[in-house]
MARKOL-641463 format. One record per residue: residue number from 1; residue in three letters; chain; x, y, z of N, C-alpha, C in turn. Coordinates in Angstrom, 1 decimal, decimal comma, always signed. Example, Ala and Ser with C-alpha at 12.3 -4.5 7.8 and 13.67 -1.06 7.14 Angstrom:
# residues 2
- i	aa	ch	n_xx	n_yy	n_zz	ca_xx	ca_yy	ca_zz	c_xx	c_yy	c_zz
- 1	ala	A	+13,2	-5,7	+7,8	+12,3	-4,5	+7,8	+13,2	-3,3	+7,8
- 2	ser	A	+12,8	-2,2	+7,1	+13,7	-1,1	+7,1	+12,9	+0,0	+7,9
***
This chain:
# residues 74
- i	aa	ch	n_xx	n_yy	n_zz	ca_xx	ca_yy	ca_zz	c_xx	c_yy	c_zz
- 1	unk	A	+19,3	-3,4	-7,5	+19,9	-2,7	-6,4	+19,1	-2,9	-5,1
- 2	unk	A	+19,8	-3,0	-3,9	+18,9	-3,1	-2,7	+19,6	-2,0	-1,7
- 3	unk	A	+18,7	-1,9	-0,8	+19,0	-0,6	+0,1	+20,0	-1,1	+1,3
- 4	unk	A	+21,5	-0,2	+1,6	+22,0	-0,8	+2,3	+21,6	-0,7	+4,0
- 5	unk	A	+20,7	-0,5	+4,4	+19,9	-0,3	+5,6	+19,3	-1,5	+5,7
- 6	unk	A	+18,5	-2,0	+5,0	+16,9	-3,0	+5,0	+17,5	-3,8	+4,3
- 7	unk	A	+18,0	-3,7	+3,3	+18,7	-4,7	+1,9	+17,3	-5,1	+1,3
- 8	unk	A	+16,2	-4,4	+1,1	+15,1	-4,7	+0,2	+15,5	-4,5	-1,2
- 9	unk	A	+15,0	-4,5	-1,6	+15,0	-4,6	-3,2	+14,1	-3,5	-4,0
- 10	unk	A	+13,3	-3,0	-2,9	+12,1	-2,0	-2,9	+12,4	-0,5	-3,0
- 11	unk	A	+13,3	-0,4	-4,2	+14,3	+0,9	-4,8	+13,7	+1,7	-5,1
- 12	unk	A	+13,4	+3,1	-5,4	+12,8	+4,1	-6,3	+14,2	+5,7	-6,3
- 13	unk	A	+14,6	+6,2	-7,6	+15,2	+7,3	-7,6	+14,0	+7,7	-6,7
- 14	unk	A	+15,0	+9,1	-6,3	+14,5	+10,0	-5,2	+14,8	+11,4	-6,2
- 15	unk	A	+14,0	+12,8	-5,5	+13,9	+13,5	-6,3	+15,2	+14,0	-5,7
- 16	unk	A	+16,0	+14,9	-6,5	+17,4	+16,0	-6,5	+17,1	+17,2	-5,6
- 17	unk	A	+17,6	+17,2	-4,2	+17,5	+18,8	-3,4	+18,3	+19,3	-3,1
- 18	unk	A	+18,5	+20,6	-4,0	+19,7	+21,0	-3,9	+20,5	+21,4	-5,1
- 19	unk	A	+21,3	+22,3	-4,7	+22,1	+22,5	-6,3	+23,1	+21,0	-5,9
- 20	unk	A	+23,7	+20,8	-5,1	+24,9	+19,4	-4,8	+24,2	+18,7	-5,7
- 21	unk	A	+23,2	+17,9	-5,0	+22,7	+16,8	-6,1	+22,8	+17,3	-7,4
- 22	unk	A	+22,3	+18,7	-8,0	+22,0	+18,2	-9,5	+23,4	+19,0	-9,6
- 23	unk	A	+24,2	+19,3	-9,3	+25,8	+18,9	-9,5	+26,0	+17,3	-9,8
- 24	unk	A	+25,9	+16,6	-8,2	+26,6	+15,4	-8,5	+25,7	+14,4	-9,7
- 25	unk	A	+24,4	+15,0	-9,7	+23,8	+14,1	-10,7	+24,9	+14,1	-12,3
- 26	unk	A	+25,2	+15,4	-12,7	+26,1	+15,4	-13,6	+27,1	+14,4	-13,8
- 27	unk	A	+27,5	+14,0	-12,9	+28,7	+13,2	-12,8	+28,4	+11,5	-12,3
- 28	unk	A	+26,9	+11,9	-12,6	+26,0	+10,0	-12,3	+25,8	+9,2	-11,3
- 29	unk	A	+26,2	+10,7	-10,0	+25,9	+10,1	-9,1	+24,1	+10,5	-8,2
- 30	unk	A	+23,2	+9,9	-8,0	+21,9	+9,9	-8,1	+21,5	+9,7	-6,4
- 31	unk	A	+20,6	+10,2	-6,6	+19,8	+9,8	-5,1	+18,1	+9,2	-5,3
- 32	unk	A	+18,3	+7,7	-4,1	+17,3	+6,9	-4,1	+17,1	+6,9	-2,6
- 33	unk	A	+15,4	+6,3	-2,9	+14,8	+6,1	-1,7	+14,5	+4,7	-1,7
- 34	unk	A	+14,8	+3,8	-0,2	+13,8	+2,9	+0,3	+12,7	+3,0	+0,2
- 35	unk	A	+11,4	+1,9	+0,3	+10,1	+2,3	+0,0	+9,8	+1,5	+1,2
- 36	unk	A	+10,8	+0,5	+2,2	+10,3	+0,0	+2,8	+10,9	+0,8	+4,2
- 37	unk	A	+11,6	+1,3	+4,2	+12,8	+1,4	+5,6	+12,6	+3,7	+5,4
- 38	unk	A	+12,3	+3,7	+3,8	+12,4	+5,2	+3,7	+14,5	+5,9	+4,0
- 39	unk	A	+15,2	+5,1	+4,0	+16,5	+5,5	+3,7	+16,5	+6,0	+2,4
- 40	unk	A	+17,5	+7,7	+2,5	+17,7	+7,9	+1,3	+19,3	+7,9	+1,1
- 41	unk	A	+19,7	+7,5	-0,1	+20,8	+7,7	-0,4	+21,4	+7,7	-1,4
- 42	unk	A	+22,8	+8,2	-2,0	+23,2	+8,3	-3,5	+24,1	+6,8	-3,7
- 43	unk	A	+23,9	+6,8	-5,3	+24,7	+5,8	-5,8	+24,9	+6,3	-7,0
- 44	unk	A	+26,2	+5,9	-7,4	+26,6	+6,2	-8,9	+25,9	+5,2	-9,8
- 45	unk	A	+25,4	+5,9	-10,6	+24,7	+5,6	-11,7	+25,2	+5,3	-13,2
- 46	unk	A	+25,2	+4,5	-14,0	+25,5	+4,6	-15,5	+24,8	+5,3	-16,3
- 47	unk	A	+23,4	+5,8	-15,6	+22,7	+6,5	-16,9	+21,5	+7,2	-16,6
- 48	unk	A	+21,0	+7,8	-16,4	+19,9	+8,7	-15,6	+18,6	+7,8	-14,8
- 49	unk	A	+18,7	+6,9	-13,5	+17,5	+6,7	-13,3	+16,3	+6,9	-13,7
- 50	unk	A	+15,4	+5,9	-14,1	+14,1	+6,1	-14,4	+12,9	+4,8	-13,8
- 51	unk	A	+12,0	+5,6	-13,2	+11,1	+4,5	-12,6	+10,0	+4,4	-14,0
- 52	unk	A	+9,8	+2,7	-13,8	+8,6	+2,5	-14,6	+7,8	+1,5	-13,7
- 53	unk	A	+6,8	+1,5	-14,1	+5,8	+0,6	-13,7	+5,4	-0,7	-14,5
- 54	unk	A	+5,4	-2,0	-13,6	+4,9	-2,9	-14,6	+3,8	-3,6	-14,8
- 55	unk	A	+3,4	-4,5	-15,7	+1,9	-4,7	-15,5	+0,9	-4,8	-15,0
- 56	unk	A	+2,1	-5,5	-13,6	+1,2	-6,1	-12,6	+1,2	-5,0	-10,9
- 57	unk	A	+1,7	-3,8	-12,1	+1,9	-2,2	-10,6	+2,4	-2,0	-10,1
- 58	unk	A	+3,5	-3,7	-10,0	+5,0	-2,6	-9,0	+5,9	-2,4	-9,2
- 59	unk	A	+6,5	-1,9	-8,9	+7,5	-0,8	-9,1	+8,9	-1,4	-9,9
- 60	unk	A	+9,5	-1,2	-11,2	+10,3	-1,7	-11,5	+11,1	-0,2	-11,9
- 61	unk	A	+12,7	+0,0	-11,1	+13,5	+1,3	-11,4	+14,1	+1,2	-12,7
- 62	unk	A	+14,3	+0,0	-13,1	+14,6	+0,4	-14,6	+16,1	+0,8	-14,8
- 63	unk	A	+17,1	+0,5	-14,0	+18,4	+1,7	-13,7	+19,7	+0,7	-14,1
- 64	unk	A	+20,4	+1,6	-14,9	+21,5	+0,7	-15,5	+22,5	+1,2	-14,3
- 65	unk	A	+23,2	+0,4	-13,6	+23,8	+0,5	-12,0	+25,4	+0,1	-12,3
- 66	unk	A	+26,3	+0,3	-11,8	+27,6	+0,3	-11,2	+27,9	-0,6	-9,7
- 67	unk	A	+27,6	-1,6	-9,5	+27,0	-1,8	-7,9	+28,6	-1,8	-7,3
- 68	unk	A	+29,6	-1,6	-8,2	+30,8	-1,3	-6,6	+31,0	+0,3	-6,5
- 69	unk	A	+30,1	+1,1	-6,8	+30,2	+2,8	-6,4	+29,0	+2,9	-6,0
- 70	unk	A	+29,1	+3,4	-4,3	+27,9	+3,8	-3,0	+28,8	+5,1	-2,3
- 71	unk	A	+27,6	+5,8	-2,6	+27,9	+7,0	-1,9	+26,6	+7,1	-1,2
- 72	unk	A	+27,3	+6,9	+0,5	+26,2	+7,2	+1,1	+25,5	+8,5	+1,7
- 73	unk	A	+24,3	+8,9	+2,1	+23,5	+10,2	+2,3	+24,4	+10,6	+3,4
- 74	unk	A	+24,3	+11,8	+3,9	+24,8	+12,0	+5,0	+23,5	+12,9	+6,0
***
């Protein structure tokens, strides 16, 4: 997934604020942050975001994705 601001690649879930989000989280749709540009925004999701780290420290989100459903932040 890349950010549609920057179009990096440099993804991380973002945390849920709000009852909306963990409403729409129910329904798989998630909020992420840029790490380079700091845009946040939702995308529907297949399965609960999760960041891991890899061996060499950076950042891999790990996220089983939908990439034609973007819902953007407002």
């Amino acid at each position: 997934m890349n950010c549609p601001k920057c179009k990096s690649y440099d993804v991380r879930p973002s945390r849920r604020k709000g009852i909306i989000e963990h409403v729409l989280s129910a329904a798989g749709v998630w909020p992420f942050r840029c790490q380079r540009c700091y845009k946040r925004y939702r995308k529907v999701t297949l399965g609960r975001p999760i960041h891991h780290k890899t061996h060499g420290g950076e950042a891999d989100p790990g996220i089983a994705l939908d990439p034609t459903d973007e819902i953007a932040s407002r």
